[in-house]
PDB file as gemmi writes it, atoms N, CA and C in Angstrom:
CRYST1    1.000    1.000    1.000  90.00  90.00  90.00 P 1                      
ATOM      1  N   UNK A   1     -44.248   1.527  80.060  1.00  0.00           N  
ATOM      2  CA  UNK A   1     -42.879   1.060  80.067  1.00  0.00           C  
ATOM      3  C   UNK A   1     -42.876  -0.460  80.207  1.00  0.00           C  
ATOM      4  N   UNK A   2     -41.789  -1.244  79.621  1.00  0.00           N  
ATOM      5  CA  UNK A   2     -42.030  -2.619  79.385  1.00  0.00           C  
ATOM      6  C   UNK A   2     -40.896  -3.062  80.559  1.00  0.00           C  
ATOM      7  N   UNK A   3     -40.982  -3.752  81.297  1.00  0.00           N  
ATOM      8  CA  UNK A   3     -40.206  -4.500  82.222  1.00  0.00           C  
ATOM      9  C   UNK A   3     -40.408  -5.818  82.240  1.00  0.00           C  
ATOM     10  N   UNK A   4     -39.212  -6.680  82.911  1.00  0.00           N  
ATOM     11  CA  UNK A   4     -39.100  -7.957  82.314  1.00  0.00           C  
ATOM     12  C   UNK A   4     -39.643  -8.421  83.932  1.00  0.00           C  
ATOM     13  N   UNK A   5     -39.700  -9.496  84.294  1.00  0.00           N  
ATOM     14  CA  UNK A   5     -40.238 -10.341  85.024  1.00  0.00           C  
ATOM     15  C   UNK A   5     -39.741 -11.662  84.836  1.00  0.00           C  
ATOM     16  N   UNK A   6     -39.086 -12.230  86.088  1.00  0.00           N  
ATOM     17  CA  UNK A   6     -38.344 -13.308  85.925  1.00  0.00           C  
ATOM     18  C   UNK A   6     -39.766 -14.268  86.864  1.00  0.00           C  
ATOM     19  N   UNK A   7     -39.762 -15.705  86.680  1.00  0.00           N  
ATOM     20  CA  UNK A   7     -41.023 -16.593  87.323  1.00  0.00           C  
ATOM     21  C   UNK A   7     -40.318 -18.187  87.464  1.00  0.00           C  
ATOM     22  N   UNK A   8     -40.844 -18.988  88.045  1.00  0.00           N  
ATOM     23  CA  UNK A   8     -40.690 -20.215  87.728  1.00  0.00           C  
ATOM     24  C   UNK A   8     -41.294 -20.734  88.857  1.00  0.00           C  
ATOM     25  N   UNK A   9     -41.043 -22.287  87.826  1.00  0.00           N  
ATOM     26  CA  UNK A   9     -42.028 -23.656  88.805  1.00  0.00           C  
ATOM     27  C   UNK A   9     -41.567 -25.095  88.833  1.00  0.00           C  
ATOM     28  N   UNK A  10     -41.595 -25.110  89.977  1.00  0.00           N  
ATOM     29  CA  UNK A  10     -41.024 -26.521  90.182  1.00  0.00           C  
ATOM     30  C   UNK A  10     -42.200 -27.468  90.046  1.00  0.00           C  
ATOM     31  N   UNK A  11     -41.738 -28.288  88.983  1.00  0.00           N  
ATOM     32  CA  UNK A  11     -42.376 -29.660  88.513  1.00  0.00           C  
ATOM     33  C   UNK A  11     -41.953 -30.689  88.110  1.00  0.00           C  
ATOM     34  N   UNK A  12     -43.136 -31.421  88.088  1.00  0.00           N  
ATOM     35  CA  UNK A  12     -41.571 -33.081  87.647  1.00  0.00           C  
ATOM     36  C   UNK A  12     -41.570 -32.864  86.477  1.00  0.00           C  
ATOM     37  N   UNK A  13     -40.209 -34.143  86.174  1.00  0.00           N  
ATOM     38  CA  UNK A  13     -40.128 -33.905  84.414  1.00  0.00           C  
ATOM     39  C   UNK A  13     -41.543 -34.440  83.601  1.00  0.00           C  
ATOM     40  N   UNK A  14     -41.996 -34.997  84.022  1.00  0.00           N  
ATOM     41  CA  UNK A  14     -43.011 -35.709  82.950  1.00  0.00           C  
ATOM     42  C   UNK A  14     -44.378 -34.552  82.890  1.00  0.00           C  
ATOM     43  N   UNK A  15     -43.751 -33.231  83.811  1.00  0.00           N  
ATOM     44  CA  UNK A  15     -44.869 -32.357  83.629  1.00  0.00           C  
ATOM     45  C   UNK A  15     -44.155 -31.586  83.085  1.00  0.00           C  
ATOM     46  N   UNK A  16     -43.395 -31.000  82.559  1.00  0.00           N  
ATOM     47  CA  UNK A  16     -42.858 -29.844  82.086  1.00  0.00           C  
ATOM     48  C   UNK A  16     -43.259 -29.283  80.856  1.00  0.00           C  
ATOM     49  N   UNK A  17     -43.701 -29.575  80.140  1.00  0.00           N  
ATOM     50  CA  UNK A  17     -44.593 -29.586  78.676  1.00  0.00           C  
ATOM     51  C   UNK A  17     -45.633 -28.846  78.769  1.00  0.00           C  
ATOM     52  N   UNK A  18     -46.589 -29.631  79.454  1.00  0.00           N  
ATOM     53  CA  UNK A  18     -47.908 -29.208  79.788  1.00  0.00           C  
ATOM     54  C   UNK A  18     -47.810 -28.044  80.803  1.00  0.00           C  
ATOM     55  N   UNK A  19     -47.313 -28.007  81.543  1.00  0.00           N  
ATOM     56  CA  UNK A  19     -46.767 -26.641  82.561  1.00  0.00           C  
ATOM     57  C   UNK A  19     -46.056 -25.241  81.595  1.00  0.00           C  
ATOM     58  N   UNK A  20     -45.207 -25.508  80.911  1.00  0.00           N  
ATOM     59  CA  UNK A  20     -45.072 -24.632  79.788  1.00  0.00           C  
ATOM     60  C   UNK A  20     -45.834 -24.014  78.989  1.00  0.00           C  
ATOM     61  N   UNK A  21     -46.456 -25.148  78.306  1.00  0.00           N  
ATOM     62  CA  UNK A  21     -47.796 -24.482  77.628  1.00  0.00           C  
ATOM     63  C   UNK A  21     -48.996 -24.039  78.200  1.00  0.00           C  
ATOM     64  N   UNK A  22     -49.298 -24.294  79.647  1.00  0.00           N  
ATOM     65  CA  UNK A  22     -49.804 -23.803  80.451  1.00  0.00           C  
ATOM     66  C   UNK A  22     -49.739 -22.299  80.670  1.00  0.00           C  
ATOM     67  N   UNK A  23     -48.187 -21.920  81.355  1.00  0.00           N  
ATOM     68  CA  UNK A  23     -47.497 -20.711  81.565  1.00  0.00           C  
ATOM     69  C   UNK A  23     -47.858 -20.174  80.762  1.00  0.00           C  
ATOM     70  N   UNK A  24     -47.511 -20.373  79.249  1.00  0.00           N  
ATOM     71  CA  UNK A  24     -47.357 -19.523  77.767  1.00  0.00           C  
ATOM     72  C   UNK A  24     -49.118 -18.854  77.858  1.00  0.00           C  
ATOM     73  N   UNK A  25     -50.010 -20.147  77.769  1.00  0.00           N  
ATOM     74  CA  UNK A  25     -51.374 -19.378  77.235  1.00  0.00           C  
ATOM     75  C   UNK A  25     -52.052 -18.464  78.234  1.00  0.00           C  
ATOM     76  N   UNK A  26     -51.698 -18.729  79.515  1.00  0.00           N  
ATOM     77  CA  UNK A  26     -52.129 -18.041  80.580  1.00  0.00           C  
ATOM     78  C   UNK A  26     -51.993 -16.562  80.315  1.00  0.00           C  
ATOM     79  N   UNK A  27     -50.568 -16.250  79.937  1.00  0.00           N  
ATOM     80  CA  UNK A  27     -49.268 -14.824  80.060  1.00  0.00           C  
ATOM     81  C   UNK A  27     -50.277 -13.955  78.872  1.00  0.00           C  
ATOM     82  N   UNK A  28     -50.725 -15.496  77.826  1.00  0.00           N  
ATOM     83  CA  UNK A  28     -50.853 -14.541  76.214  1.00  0.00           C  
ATOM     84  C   UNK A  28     -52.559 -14.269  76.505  1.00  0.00           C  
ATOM     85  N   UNK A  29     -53.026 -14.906  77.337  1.00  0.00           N  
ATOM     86  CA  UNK A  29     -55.004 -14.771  77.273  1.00  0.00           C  
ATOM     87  C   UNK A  29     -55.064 -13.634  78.293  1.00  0.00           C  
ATOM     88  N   UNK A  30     -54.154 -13.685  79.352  1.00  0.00           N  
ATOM     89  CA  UNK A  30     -54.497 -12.556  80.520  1.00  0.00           C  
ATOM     90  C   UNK A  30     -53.398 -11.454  80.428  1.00  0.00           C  
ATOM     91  N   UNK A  31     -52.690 -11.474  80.019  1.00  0.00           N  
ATOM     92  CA  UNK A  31     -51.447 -10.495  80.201  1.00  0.00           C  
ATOM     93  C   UNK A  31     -51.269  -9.746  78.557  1.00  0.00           C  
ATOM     94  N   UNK A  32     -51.771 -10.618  77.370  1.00  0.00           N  
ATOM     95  CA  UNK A  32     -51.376 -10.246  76.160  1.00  0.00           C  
ATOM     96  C   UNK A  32     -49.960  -9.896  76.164  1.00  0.00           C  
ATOM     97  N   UNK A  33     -49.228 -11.435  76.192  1.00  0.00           N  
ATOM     98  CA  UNK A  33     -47.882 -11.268  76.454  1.00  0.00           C  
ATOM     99  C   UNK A  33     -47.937 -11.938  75.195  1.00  0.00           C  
ATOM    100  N   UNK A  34     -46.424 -11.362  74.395  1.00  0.00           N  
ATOM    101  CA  UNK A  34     -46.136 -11.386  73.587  1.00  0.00           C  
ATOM    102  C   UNK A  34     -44.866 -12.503  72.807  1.00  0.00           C  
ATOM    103  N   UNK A  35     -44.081 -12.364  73.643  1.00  0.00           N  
ATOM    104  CA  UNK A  35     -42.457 -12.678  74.216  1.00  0.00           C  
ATOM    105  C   UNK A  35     -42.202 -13.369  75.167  1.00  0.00           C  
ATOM    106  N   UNK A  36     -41.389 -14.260  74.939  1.00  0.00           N  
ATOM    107  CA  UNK A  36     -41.005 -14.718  76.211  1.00  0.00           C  
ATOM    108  C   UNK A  36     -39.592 -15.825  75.903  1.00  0.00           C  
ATOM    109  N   UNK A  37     -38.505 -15.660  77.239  1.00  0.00           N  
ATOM    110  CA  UNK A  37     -37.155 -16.317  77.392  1.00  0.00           C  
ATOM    111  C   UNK A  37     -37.677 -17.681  78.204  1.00  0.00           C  
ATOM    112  N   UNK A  38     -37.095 -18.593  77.478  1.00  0.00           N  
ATOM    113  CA  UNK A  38     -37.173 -19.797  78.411  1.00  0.00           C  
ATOM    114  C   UNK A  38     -35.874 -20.380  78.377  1.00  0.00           C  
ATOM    115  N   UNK A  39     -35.370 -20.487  79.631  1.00  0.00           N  
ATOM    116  CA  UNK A  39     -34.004 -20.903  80.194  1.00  0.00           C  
ATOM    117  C   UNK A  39     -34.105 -22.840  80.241  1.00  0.00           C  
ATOM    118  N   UNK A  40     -33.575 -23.552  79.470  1.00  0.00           N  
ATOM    119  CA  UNK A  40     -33.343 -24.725  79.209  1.00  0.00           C  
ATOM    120  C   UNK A  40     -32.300 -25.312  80.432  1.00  0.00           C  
ATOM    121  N   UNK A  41     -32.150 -26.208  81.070  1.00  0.00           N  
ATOM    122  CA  UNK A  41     -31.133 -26.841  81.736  1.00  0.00           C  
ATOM    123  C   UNK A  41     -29.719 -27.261  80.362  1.00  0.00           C  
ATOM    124  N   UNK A  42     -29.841 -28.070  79.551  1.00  0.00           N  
ATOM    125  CA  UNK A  42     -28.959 -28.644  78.912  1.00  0.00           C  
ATOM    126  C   UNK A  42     -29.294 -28.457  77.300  1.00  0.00           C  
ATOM    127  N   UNK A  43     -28.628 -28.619  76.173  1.00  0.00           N  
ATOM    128  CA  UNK A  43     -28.588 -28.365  75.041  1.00  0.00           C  
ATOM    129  C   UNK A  43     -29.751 -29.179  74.397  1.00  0.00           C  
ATOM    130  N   UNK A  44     -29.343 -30.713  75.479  1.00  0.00           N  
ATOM    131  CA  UNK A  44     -30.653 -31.894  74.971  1.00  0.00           C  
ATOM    132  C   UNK A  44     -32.205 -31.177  75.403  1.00  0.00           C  
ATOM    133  N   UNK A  45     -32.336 -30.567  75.960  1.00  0.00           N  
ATOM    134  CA  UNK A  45     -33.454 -29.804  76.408  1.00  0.00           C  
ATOM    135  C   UNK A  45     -34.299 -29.176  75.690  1.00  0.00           C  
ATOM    136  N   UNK A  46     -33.513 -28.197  75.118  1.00  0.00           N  
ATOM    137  CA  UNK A  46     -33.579 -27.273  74.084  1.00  0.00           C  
ATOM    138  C   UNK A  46     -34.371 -27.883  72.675  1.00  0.00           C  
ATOM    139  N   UNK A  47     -33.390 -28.695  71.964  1.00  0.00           N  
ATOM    140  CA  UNK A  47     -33.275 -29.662  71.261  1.00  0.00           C  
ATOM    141  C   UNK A  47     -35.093 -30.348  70.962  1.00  0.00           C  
ATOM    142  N   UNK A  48     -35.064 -31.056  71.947  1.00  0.00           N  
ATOM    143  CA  UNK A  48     -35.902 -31.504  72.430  1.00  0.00           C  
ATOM    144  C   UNK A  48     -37.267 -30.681  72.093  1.00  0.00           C  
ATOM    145  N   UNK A  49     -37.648 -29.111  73.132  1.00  0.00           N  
ATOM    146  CA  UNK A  49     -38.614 -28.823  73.495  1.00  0.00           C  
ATOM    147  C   UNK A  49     -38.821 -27.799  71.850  1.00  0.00           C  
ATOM    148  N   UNK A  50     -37.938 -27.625  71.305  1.00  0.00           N  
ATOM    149  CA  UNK A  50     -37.622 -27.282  70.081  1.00  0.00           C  
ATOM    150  C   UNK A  50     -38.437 -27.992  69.353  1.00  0.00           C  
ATOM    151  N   UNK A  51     -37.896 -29.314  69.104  1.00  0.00           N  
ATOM    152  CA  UNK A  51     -38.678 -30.460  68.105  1.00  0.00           C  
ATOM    153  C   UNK A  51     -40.193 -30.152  68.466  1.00  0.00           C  
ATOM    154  N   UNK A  52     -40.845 -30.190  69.701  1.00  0.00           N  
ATOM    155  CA  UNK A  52     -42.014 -29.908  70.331  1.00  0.00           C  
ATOM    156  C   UNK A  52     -42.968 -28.919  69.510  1.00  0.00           C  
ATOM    157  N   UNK A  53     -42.125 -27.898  69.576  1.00  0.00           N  
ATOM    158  CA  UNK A  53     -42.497 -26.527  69.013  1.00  0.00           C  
ATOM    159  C   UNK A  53     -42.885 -26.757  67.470  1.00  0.00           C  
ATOM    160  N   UNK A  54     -42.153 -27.182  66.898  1.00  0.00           N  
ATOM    161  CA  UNK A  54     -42.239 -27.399  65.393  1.00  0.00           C  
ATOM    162  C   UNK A  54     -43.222 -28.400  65.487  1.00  0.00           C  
ATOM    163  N   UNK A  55     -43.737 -29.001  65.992  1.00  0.00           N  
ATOM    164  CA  UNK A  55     -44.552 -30.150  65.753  1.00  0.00           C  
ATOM    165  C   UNK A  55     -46.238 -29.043  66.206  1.00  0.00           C  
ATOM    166  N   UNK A  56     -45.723 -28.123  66.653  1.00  0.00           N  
ATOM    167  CA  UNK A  56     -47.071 -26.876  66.326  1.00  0.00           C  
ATOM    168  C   UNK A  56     -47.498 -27.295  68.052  1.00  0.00           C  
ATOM    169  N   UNK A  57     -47.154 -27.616  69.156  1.00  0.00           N  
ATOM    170  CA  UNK A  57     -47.967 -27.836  70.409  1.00  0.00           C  
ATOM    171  C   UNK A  57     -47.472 -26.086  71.236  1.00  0.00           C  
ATOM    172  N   UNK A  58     -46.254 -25.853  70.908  1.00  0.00           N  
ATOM    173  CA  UNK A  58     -46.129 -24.971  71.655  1.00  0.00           C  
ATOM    174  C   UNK A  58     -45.787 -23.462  70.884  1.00  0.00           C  
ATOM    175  N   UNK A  59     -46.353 -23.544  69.199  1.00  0.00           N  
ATOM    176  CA  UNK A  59     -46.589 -22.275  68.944  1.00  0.00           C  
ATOM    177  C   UNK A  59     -45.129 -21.793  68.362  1.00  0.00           C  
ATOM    178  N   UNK A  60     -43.724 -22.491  68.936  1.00  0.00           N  
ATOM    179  CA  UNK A  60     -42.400 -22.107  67.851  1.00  0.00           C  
ATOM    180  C   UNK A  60     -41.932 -21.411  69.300  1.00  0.00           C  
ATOM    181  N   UNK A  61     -40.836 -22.165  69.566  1.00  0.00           N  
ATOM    182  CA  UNK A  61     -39.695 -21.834  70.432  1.00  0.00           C  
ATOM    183  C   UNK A  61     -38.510 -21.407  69.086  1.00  0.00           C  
ATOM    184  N   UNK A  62     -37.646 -20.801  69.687  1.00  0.00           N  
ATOM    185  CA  UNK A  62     -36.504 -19.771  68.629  1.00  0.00           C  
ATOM    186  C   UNK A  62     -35.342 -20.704  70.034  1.00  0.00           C  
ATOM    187  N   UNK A  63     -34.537 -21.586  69.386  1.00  0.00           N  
ATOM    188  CA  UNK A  63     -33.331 -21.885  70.082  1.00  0.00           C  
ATOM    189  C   UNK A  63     -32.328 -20.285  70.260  1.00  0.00           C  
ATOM    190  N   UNK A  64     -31.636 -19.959  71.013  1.00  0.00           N  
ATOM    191  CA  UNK A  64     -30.216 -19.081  70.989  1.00  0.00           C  
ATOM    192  C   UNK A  64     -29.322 -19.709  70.472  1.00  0.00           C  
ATOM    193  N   UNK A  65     -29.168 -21.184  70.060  1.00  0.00           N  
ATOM    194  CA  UNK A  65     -27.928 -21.538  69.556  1.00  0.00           C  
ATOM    195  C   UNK A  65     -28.265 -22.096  68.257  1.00  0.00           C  
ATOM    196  N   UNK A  66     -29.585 -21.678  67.511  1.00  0.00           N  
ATOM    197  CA  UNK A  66     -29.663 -22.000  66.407  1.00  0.00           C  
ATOM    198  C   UNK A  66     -28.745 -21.879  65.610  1.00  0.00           C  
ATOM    199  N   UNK A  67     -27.957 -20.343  65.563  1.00  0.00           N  
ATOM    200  CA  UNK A  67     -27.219 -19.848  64.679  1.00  0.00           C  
ATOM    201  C   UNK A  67     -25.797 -20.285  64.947  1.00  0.00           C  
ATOM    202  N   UNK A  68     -25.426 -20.820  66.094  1.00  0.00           N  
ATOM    203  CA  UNK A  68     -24.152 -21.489  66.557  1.00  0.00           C  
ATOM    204  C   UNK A  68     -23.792 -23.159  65.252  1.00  0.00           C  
ATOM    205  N   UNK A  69     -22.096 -23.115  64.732  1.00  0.00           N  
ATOM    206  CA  UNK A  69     -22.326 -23.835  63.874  1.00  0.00           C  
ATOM    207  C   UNK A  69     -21.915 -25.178  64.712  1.00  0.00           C  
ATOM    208  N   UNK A  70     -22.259 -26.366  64.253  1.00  0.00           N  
ATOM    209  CA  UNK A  70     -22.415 -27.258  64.970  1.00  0.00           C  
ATOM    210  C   UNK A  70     -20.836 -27.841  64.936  1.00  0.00           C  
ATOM    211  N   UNK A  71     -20.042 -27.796  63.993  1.00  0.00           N  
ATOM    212  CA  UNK A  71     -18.556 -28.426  63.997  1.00  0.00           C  
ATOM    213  C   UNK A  71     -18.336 -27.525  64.573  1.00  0.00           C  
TER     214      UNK A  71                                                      
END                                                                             
C-alpha cells in the first residue's frame, strides 16, 4: 500500500538547491521513490526552481500552475 509522507528542512536560502537535490537522490537511490510534491513559498519560487529543472540539475519539476492562464 502506498502512503504519503510529509518531511522537511530548515535551511538557508543559498542552500536550498543543493538540499533539494540532495532530498530527491537520497528518496530515489534508497527508497526507489518515484514522485514527489514540493511545496514552494511564492510563485517567484516556483518559477525560479522550475527554470532550474529545465536546465537538467534537478531532473524536471512539473509547476501546478503551469496550466493556469497567465492574463
Amino acid at each position: 500500500m502506498d502512503s504519503l509522507q510529509n518531511f522537511y528542512l530548515a535551511c538557508r536560502s543559498s542552500e536550498k538547491l543543493v538540499q533539494l537535490a540532495r532530498i530527491i537522490t537520497h528518496e530515489v537511490s534508497e527508497h526507489q521513490s518515484s514522485q514527489f510534491i514540493v511545496y514552494f513559498a511564492t510563485c517567484a519560487c516556483v518559477d525560479y526552481f522550475y527554470q532550474v529543472s529545465v536546465a537538467g540539475i534537478l531532473g524536471g519539476l512539473h509547476s501546478s500552475l503551469e496550466h493556469l492562464d497567465p492574463s
